[in-house]
C-alpha positions in Angstrom: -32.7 -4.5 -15.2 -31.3 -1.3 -14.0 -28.7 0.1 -16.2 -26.3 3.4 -15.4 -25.1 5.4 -18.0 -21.3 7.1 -17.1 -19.4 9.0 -19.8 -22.1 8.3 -22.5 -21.4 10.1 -25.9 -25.1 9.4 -27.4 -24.5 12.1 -30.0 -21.8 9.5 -31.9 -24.5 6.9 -32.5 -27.3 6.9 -34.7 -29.5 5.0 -32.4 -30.2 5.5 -28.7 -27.3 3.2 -26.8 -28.8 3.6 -23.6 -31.8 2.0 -25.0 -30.2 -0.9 -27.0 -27.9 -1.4 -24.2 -30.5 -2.2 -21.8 -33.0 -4.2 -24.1 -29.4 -6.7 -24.8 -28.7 -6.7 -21.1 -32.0 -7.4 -20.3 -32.2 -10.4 -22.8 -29.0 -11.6 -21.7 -30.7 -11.8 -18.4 -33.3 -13.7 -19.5 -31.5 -16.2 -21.3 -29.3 -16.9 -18.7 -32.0 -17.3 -16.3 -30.7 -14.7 -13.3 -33.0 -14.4 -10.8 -32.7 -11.5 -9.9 -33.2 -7.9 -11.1 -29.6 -6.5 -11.7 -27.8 -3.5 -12.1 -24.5 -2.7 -14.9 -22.6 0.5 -15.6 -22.0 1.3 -19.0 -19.4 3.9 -20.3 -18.6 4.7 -23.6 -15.1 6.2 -24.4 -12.4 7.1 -27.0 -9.3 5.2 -27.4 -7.2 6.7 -25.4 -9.4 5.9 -22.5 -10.0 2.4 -22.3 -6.2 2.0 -23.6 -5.3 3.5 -20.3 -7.8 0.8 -18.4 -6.7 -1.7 -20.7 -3.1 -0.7 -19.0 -4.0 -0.7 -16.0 -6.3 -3.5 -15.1 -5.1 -5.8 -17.3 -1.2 -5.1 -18.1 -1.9 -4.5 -22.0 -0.6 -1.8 -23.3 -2.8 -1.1 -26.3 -6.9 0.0 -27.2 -9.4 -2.5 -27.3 -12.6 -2.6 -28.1 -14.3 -3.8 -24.9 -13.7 -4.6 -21.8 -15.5 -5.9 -18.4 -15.2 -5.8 -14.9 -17.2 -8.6 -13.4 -18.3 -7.9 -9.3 -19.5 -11.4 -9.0 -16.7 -14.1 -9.0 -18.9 -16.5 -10.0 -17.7 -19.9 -10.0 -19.8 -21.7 -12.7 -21.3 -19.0 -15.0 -24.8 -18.3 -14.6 -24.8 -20.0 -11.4 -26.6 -18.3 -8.8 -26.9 -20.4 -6.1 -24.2 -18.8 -3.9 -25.3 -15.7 -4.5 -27.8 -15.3 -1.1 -24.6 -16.3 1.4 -23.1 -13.1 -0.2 -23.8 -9.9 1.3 -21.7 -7.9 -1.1 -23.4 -8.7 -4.1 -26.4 -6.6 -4.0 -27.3 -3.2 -3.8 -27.9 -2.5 0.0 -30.3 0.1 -0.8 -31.8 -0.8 -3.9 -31.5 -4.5 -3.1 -29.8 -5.1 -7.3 -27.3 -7.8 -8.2 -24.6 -5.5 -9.0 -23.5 -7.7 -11.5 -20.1 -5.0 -12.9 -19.4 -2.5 -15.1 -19.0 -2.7 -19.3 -16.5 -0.2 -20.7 -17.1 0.3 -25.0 -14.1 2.2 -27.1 -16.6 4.5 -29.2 -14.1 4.4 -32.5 -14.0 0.5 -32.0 -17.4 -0.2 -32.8 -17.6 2.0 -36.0 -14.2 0.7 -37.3 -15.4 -3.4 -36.6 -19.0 -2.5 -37.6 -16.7 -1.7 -40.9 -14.4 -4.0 -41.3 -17.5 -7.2 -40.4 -19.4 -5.6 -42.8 -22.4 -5.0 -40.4 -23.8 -2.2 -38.8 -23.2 0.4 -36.1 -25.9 -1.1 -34.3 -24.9 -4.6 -34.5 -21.3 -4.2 -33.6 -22.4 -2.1 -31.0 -25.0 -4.8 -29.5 -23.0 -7.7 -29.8 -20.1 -5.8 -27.5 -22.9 -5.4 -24.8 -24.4 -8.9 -25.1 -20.2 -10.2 -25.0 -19.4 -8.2 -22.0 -23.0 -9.2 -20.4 -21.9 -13.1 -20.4 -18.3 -12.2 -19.1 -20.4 -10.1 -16.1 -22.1 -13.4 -16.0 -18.8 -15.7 -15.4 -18.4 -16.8 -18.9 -15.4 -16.9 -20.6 -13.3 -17.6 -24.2 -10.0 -18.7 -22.8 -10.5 -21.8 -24.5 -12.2 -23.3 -28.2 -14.9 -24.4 -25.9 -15.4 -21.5 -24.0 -15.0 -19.6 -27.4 -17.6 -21.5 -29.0 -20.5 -21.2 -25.9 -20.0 -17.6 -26.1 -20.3 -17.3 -29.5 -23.6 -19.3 -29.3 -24.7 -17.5 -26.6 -24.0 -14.1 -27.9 -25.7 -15.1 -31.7 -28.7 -15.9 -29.3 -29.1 -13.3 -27.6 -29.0 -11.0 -30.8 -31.3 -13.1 -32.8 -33.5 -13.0 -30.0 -33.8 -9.4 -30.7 -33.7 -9.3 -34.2 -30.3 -8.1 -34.6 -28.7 -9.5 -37.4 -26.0 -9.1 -39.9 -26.4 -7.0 -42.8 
């Protein structure tokens, strides 16, 4: 698991984000069986950045907390079959899935982390471990989708002993 660090404000956490970023993507990984060694981008911004990509890759105009930008168009999630036929999937020099890029709103995850009752570190773990299963093809459009990624998110977290307050 190869994760790079873009725009990272490390000084706003009380806990090294690169590392708990890579031990959730990593576990994510693992639970969802991928075969491969892969590579995500992580960036960590203010409001008033991922309102503007929020804008403009997705046509709503406010702040959010998260968002993803998948680079596999994966058909079933987690399914990695078709992956081989693809030669735009992996890193032609370092030969890593790129899998996509996971964009965090800083403020977000100390107002949430707030407002669940829980702390910095959990709100800021389950936002990697969500975006991780949407690189991954899942989805919460519907109550069933909704409810396998909210499973699979609780998993991967328990996993690593991070738990609610």
């Amino acid at each position: 698991m190869e994760l790079y660090l873009e725009d990272l404000q490390t000084q706003t956490f009380p806990f090294d984000p690169a590392e708990i970023a890579e031990r959730v993507a990593a576990c994510a990984l693992e639970q969802e069986k991928c075969p491969y060694e892969a590579e995500v981008s992580l960036s960590l911004v203010d409001d008033d950045e991922i309102h503007e990509l929020n804008r403009t890759h997705r046509q709503i105009d406010r702040s959010t907390d998260v968002l993803s930008f998948p680079m596999i168009p994966f058909a079933q999630p987690a399914e990695y079959g078709f992956l081989e036929e693809m030669d735009d999937c992996f890193d032609p020099d370092s030969g890593l899935l790129m899998l996509g890029d996971i964009v965090i709103a800083v403020p977000h995850v100390y107002a949430q982390a707030e407002a669940y009752g829980h702390s910095v570190l959990r709100e800021f773990a389950f936002l990697v471990a969500h975006s991780m299963l949407h690189l991954l093809g899942y989805d919460h459009m519907t109550p069933e989708e909704a409810e396998q990624m909210e499973k699979k998110q609780e998993a991967i977290l328990d996993a690593l002993s991070i738990r609610r307050d």
